[in-house]
MARFI-195253 format. One record per residue (C-alpha): residue in three letters; z, x, y. Coordinates in steps of 0.5 Angstrom, whole numbers, plus 500, padded with zeros to 3 digits. Each point is the difference from the previous one (the first is absolute). Example, Ala and Ser with C-alpha at 12.3 -4.5 7.8 and 13.67 -1.06 7.14 Angstrom:
# MARFI-195253
ALA516525491/SER498502507/
//
This chain:
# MARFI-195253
UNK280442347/UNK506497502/UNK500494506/UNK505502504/UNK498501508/UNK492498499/UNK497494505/UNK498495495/UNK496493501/UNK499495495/UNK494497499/UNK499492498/UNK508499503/UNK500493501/UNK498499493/UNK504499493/UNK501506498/UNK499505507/UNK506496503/UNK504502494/UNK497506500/UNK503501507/UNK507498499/UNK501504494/UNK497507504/UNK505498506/UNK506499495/UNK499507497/UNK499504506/UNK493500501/UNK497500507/UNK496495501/UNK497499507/UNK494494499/UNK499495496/UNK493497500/UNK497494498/UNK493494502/UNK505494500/UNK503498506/UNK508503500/UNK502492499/UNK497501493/UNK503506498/UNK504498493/UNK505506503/UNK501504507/UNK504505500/UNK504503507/UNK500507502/UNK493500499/UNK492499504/UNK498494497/UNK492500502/UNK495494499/UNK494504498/UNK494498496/UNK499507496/UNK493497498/UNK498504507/UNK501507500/UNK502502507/UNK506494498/UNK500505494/UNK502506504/UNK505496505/UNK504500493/UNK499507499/UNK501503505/UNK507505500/UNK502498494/UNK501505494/UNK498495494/UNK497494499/UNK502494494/UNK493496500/UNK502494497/UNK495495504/UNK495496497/UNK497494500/UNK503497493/UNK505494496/UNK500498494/UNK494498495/UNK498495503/UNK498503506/UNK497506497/UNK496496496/UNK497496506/UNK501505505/UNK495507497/UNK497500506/UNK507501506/UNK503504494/UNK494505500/UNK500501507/UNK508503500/UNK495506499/UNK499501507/UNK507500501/UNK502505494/UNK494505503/UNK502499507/UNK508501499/UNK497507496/UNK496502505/UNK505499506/UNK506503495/UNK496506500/UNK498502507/UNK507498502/UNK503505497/UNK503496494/UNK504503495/UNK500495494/UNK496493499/UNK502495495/UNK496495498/UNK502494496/UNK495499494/UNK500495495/UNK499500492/UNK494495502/UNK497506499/UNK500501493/UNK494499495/UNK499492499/UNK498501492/UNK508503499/UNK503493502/UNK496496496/UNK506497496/UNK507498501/UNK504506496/UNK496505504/UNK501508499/UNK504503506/UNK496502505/UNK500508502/UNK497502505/UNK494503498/UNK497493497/UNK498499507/UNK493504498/UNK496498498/UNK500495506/UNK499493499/UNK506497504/UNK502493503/UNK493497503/UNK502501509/UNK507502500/UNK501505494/UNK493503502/UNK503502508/UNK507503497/UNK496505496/UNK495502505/UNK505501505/UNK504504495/UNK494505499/UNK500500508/UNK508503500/UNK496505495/UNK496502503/UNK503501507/UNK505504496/UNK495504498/UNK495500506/UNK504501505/UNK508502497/UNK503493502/UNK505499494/UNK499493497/UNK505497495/UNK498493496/UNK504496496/UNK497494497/UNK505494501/UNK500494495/UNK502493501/UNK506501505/UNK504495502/UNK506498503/UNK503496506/UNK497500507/UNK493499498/UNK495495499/UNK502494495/UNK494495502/UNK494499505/UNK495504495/UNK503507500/UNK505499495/UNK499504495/UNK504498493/UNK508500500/UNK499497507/UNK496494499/UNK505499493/UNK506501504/UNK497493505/UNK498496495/UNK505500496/UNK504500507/UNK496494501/UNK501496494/UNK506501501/UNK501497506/UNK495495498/UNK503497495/UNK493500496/UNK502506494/UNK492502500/UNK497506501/UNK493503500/UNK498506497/UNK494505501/UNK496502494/UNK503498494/UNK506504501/UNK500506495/UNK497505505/UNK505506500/UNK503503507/UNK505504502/UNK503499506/UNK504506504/UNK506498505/UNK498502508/UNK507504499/UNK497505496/UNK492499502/UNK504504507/UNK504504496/UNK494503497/UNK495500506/UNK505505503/UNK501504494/UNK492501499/UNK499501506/UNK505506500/UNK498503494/UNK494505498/UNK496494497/UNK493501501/UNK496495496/UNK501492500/UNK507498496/UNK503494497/UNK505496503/UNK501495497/UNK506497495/UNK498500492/UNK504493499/UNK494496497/UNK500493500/UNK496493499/UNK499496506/UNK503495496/UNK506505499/UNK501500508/UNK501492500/UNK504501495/UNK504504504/UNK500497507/UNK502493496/UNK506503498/UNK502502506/UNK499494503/UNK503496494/UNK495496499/UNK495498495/UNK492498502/UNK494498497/UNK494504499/UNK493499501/UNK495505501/UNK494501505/UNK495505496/UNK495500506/UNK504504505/UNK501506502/UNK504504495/UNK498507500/UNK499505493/UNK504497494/UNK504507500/UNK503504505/UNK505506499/UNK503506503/UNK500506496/UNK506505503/UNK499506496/UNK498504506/UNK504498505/UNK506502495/UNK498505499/UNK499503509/UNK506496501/UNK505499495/UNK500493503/UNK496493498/UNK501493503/UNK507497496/UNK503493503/UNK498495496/UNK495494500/UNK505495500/UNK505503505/UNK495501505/UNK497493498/UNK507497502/UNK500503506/UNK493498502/UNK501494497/UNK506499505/UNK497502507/UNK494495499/UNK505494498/UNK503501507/UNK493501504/UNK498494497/UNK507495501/UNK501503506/UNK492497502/UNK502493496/UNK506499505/UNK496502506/
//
């Protein structure tokens, strides 16, 4: 399938990575006709023109079908979610995305939708292979057996074998990319959302600004990540949900790095050097995380390949300008 004339909705549009996700479909020529999202228009990080931009909480299914009706594919991005803080003292609001997920479903397969999207997540994958910092790449069959992220990991893979089974009970072409850590400007970067790139980004910002060249850690540091630009997060959603990929997929970069490394890079960028200290009580997720990307070269010839620290200077610098702005306000 090649999008070109079908009606497309975007759901979870007023969020990081859906208004991305908007931006980038309307620049190559997709139709997108709704943008959909719980959080009133005002706190959408990006709108986009030429586009119905609806304020509808999908929890609900008849607002589901409202986002559904008339439209050819659906890109279901909407979750109650942030970064490990918030997953970590939030299992309960993060399981109830489930209705969100089942009820977009529901509504994409009695409104005639063609192809659904789901967003899931490599909070799926099975703890006991994250244990240590210089963890083996996750490929997409460590899932199984099943032990994810308590709360939110959990929801992601319940909701992946929803997609499955609508696609084989009711012929509902599903796609689901697993993303990992995407990052970049036009998110949260505090308030308790933040996930890691953000929230080293502010602090750094904020030290700087401050004058007091101290920084707090989460964790101790070595726990490794790999951080995916939102650039290339679209660009993949579209290709996956293009493709006659059937099963679940990483998408995500293979660019290992420490926590620390990450500092590293943000204090180079901002030419400054801070003092470390660490909080080893706060939420800091498994000690190692990476992407394996085997399978989405081998479908589509194609992986994520902008650099950590390019796109990090570019989150660096849209934050750093949110956040002197609000200083002279």
């Amino acid at each position: 399938m090649k999008l070109t004339n079908e009606k497309v909705v975007v759901c979870g549009a007023g969020g990081f990575i859906g208004g991305h996700l908007v931006k980038a479909l309307q620049n190559n020529g997709v139709n997108v006709v709704r943008a959909v999202d719980v959080k009133p228009l005002e706190e959408w990080y990006q709108k986009s023109k030429d586009v119905e931009n609806l304020v509808l909480d999908l929890r609900d299914k008849e607002n589901c079908y409202k986002a559904a009706k008339g439209t050819q594919v659906v890109f279901q991005l909407a979750a109650d979610m942030g970064g490990m803080g918030f997953i970590e003292n939030n299992k309960a609001l993060c399981m109830l995305s489930v209705l969100t997920n089942t009820h977009m479903l529901m509504a994409a397969r009695d409104s005639g939708v063609e192809r659904f999207f789901y967003s899931s997540s490599a909070c799926v994958y099975n703890g006991d292979k994250q244990k240590t910092p210089d963890v083996v790449p996750l490929k997409e069959e460590d899932a199984y057996p099943a032990l994810p992220e308590d709360g939110y990991g959990w929801e992601k893979l319940f909701s992946e074998r929803m997609c499955r089974h609508f696609e084989e009970d009711f012929g509902l072409q599903t796609r689901v990319a697993r993303y990992h850590n995407v990052y970049g400007p036009f998110g949260t970067y505090d308030g308790g959302r933040e996930k890691a790139p953000a929230a080293i980004c502010r602090k750094v910002i904020q030290a700087k600004i401050s004058g007091k060249h101290e920084i707090e850690i989460w964790g101790d540091g070595h726990q490794t990540r790999s951080f995916m630009y939102v650039d290339d997060c679209t660009k993949g959603t579209q290709a996956i949900l293009e493709s006659d990929i059937h099963e679940p997929i990483n998408l995500g970069s293979n660019e290992l790095v420490t926590i620390n490394q990450l500092v590293d890079i943000v204090e180079e960028i901002a030419g400054v050097k801070l003092k470390r200290t660490y909080k080893l009580d706060a939420p800091k997720g498994v000690n190692g995380r990476n992407s394996d990307n085997t399978k989405i070269l081998k479908y589509l010839g194609w992986e994520p390949s902008i650099r950590l620290r390019d796109g990090m200077r570019k989150t660096y610098e849209w934050i750093e300008s949110q956040m002197l702005a609000t200083v002279a306000r």
